[in-house]
N, C-alpha and C positions, 0 to 999 in steps of 0.2 A: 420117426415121422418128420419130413418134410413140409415146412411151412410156403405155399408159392404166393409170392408178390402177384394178386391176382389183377393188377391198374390195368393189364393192356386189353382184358377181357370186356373193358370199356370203352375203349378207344377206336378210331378207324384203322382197317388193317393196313398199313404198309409193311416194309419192309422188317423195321425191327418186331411189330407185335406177330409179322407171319413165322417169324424165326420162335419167340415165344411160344406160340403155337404150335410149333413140331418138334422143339422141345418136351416140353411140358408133356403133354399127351404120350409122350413114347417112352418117359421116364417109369423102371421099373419097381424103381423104390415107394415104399408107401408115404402118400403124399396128400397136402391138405390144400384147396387153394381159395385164399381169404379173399375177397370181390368188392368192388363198392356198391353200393348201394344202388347206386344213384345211376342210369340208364346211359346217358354220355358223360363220360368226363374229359376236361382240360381245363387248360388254364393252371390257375388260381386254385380253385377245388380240388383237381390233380393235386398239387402241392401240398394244403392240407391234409385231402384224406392219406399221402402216401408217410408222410411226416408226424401228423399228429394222431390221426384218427385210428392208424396202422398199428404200429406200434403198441397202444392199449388192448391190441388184439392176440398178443403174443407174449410167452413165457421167455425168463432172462434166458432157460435153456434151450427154447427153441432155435434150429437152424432154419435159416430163410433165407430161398433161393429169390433173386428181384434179377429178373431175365434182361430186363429193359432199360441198362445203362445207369439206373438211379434207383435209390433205397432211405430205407430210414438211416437217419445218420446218430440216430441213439442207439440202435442194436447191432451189438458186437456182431453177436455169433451169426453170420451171414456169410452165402456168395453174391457177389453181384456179376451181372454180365456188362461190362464195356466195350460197348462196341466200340468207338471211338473215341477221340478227344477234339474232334474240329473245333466243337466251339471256343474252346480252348487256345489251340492250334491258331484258330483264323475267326475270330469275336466278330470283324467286316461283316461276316457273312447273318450273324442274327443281332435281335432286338437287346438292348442294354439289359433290358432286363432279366430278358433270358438267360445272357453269359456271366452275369453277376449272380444271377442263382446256382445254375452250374458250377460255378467256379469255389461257389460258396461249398456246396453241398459235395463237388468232387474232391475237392480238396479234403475232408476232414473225414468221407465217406471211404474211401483208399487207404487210409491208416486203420480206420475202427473197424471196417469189415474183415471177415476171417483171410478170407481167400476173394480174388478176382479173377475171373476167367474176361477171355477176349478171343475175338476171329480169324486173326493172321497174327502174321511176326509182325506186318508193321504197325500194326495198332497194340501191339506187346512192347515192342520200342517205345514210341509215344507216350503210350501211357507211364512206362520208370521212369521214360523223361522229363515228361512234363508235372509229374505228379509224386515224383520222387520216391516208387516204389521199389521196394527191393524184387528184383527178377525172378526171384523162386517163390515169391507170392502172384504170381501172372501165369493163367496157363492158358497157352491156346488150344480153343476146339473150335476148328471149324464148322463152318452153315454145311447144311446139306441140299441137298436137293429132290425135292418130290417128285413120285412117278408119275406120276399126270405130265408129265413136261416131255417123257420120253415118249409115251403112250395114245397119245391125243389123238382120234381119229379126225380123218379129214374130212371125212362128209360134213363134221357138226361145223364147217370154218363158213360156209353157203351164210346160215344165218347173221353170223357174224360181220360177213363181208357187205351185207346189206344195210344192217344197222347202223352202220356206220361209214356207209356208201366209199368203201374199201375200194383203188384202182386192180389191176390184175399186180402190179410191181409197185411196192411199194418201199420203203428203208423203216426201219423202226426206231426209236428212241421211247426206252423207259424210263421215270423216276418224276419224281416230283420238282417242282421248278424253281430252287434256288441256284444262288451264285456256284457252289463249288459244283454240283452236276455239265455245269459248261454247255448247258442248251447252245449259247447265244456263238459260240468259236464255229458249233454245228453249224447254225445258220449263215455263217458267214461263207463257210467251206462248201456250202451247197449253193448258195448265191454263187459261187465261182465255176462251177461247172451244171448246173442246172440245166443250160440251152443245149447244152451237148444230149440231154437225157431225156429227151419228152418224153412224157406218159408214165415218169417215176414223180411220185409222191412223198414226199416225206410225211410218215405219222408220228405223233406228239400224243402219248400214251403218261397223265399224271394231272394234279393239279396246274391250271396255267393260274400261275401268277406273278412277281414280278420281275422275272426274269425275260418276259414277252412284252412288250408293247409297241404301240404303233410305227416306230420308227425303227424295228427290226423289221417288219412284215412288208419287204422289198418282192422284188419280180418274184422271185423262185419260192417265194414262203406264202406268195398271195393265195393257191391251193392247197394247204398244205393241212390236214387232218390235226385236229386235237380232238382224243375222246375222254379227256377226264379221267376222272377215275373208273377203273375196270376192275369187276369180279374174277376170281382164278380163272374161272372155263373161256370167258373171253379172251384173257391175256393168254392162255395155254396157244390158242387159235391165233392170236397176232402172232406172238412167237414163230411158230412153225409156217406159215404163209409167208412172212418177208422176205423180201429179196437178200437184206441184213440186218443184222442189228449194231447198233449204234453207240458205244457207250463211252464219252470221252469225258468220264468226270476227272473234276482235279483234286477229289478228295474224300476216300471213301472207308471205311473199316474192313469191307470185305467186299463187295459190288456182287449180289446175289444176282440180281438180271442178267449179271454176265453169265453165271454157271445156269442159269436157268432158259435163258437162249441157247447155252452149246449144247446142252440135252435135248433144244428141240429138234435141233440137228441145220442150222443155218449158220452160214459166216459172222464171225464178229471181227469187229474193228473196237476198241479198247485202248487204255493210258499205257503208255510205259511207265515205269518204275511206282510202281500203284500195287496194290493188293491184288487187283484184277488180272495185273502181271501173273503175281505167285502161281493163282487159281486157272491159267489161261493159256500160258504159252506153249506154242504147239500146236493153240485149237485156234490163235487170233491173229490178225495184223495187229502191232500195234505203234501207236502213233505217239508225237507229243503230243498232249490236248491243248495246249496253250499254240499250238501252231495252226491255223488256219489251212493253211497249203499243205500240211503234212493229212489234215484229215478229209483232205479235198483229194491229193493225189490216192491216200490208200480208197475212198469211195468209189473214186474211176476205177482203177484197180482192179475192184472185185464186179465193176459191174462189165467190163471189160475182159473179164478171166473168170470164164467159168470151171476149167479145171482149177484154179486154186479155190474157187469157191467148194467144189466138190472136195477137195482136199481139208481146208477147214473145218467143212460142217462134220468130216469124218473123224479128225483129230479130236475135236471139239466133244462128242459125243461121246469117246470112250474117255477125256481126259474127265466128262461129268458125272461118270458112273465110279469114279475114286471119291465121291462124295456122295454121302450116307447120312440122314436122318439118324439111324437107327444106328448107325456108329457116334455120330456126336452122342445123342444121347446116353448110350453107355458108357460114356467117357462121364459125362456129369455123374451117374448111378457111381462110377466106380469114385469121384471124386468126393461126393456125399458121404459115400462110405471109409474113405480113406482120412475126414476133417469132424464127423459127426460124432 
């Protein structure tokens, strides 16, 4: 029996709790998944219930899978999943308090736990590196990707495009809005050719927050869509309707919007030497994201070249059909069974 770290069950879905979620559910092994209480959590409470409250709920023998980067840091016999180590990596980028938790809790949680799984090789690096693990204690399994992304019909995008008073062309951009995502190089790269492109749109698909403020919102960002946060069926419909997608983060574990754009079958523009690399090449332009001019030239690019666009979207879609839900998962099943 499988004990699951069930915190993300409470949480808003982004990126890591959707990865939990298609884990979790696909695993064949017989499994228990312990939950909080308590209707939302964060903060403060998160910490608690996953640290103290957790823990009392579990046998010395139990194995516990905690999908979502962090775990009790009393119980040995565990996997945890690491996604990344940014905070780590680049503390700038969050709250003192935050990285002093993390730091607290990564550090002593990588030695006691059994095993660590993680999503690419460079968040497998990182992590021996920074955290001084031995390399045969790290395995990577990578994200997958859901069939809704391949699937999507188009009739349902009518509603969508209304809602959100959608142009006919518009550019996409996923993810929520701190520093390492690199909203703000976008905006710069698109203030530099904007006037060349009337009646393209940039959309801003995530939380806005402080990565946007009034003195980015120049000529070309003056229209420009943010919808907040979106449900699957929505985001399946941005996906596949855009002119591109967008993704010039500077710091990711594994950049699921990228595999989950190339399956809807649209060009991507993406980091070089990134994870999104690994996951990409073949199916992306890709850029420096610290370059301005470099993510301005490949946007002209593709809006300018539609056979390379048709070339991409094509790459792109069979390079995202080599990633599999139901393969990660039986990589965990087989790993469960290989440490339990």
């Amino acid at each position: 029996m499988i004990q699951v770290n069930g915190k993300y069950l409470k949480q808003e879905v982004t990126g890591v709790q959707r990865v939990a979620n298609e884990i979790v559910s696909r695993l064949a092994c017989q499994k228990s998944t312990i939950v909080p209480s308590k209707k939302n959590i964060g903060g403060m409470y998160s910490i608690m219930w996953e640290q103290l409250v957790l823990p009392t709920k579990l046998q010395v023998s139990d194995m516990l899978f905690s999908p979502c980067n962090v775990g009790p840091i009393t119980h040995a016999k565990q996997v945890v999943c690491i996604h990344d180590v940014a905070v780590l990596d680049h503390p700038e980028w969050f709250s003192r308090s935050f990285y002093l938790y993390y730091d607290y809790v990564l550090t002593r949680l990588s030695k006691k736990a059994s095993f660590i799984t993680t999503v690419s090789d460079f968040s497998k690096r990182r992590i021996c590196q920074v955290l001084g693990v031995d390399d045969g204690k790290v395995e990577v399994i990578p994200n997958g990707v859901s069939d809704v992304f391949f699937n999507q019909p188009q009739s349902s995008f009518s509603e969508v495009k209304e809602k959100f008073s959608l142009p006919e062309y518009y550019i996409l951009c996923v993810g929520s809005f701190d520093g390492r995502k690199n909203q703000e190089r976008l905006v710069e790269a698109w203030e530099k050719i904007h006037k060349k492109h009337t009646g393209i749109k940039l959309v801003f698909t995530g939380g806005r927050g402080r990565a946007f403020n009034d003195s980015l919102m120049g000529p070309g960002l003056a229209d420009a869509i943010f919808t907040g946060y979106v449900d699957e069926n929505d985001l399946v419909c941005l996906y596949r309707n855009c002119l591109m997608f967008v993704y010039p983060s500077i710091y990711e574990g594994f950049g699921l919007p990228v595999l989950e754009a190339m399956a809807s079958g649209v060009p991507v523009i993406t980091s070089l030497d990134s994870p999104m690399e690994e996951i990409s090449r073949g199916g992306s332009l890709l850029v420096n994201p610290k370059s301005p001019d470099d993510i301005a030239e490949a946007i002209d690019e593709l809006i300018c070249n539609e056979s390379l666009c048709s070339q991409l979207s094509s790459f792109g879609v069979e390079k995202a059909k080599k990633y599999s839900w139901d393969f990660s998962a039986n990589r965990y099943d087989e790993l469960f069974r290989k440490i339990n």
